[in-house]
N, C-alpha and C positions, 0 to 999 in steps of 0.2 A: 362537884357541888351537888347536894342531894336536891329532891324535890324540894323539900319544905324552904331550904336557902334558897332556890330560886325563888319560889312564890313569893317570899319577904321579900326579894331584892325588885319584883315586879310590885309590889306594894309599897314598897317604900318610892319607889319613881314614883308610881300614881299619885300619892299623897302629897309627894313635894310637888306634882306638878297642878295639883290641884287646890292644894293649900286649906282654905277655909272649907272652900266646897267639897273637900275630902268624907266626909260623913253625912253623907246625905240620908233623909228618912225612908227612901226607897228606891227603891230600881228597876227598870225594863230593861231584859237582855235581849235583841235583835239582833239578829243576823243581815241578812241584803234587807230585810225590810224600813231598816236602820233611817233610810235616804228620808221620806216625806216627815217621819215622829219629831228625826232632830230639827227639820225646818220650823217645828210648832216651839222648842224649847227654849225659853226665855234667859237669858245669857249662855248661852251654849260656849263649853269649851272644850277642842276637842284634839286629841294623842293622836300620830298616827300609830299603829300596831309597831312599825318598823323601830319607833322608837322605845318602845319598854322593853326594858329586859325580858329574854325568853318567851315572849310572845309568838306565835308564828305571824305570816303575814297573809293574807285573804287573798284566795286563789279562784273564789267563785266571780264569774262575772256579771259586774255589777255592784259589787261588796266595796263601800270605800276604804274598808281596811282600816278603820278609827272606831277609838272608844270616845264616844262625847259623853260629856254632862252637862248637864242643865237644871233649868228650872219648869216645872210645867203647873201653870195658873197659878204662881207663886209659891208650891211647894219644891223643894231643892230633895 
């Protein structure tokens, strides 16, 4: 499977698992910092790593190993 199949195949899970919220207007990429941002996000829904295709899974301690989305003060 090339790169590019993979990345669809990890984007297509995302999307079905996020469904509407799939196209959000913006995004914050964090690392371990991840922990206190997502407690502020206003429906928070969150993957762990193990579950998307080809993901690795977080090795630093501390990292919950999840991609969440949400909403922050009402922007998605």
């Amino acid at each position: 499977m090339s790169t590019v199949e993979r990345l669809d195949e990890a984007g297509d899970f995302i999307r079905d698992r996020l469904g509407s919220r799939a196209r959000p207007r913006g995004a914050v990429v964090l690392g371990s910092g991840l922990g206190r941002f997502a407690e502020e996000l206003d429906e928070p829904h969150a993957i762990p790593y193990g579950e998307i295709p080809g993901f690795p899974r977080a090795t630093v301690r501390g990292h919950a190993g999840k991609l969440v989305s949400g909403n922050v003060r009402g922007a998605a």
